[in-house]
Residue, then its C-alpha position, 0 to 999 in steps of 0.5 A: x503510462x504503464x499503469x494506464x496500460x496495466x488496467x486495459x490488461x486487467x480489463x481484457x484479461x480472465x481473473x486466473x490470470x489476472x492473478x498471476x499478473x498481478x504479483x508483477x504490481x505486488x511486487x513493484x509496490x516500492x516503486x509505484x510509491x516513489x514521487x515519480x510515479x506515486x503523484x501521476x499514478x495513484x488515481x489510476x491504480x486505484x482504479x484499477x484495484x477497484x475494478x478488480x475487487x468489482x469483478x471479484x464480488x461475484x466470484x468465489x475468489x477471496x483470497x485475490x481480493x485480500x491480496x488487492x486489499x492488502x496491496x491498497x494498504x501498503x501502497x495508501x499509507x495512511x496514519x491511522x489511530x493505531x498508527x500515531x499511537x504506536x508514533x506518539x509512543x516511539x517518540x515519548x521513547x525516544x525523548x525519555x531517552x534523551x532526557x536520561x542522557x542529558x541528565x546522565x551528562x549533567x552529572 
């Protein structure tokens, strides 16, 4: 499993480095969350961000450790509050719309 593979890597390899490296799964975030890959690896790449963030609690490099965080947020999708509300809103939108130009047709 690449991911699998990727953590061993993160594992072995110095913090600069493991930076660079992970711009690679950064930028491949669409494909970690297609059904293929999202319901087997998902375990596994959180895993591995997590034991990222550990090894980056005792050194000074914060802005790696957001960019992780952030990957975990676009990768973990979750309808937060802010989330359904901004939903809910699209979709009242959406009806008074409809309900506009059913009347408009109506008519």
């Amino acid at each position: 499993m690449p991911v699998m593979l990727l953590g061993d890597i993160f594992d072995s390899m110095t913090l600069d480095r493991s930076e660079q490296l992970f711009t690679f799964v950064e930028n491949n975030v669409v494909m970690w969350k297609k059904d293929l890959f999202f319901s087997v690896c998902k375990n596994n790449l959180l895993r591995m961000c997590n034991d990222l963030l550990r090894r980056l609690f005792r050194s000074q490099q914060t802005v790696f450790s957001e960019r992780i965080l952030l990957f975990l947020a676009k990768f973990f999708l979750s309808l937060s509050g802010l989330v359904l509300i901004l939903l809910v809103s699209s979709i009242w939108k959406i009806m008074q719309n409809l309900a506009v130009k059913n009347q408009k047709e109506m008519i």
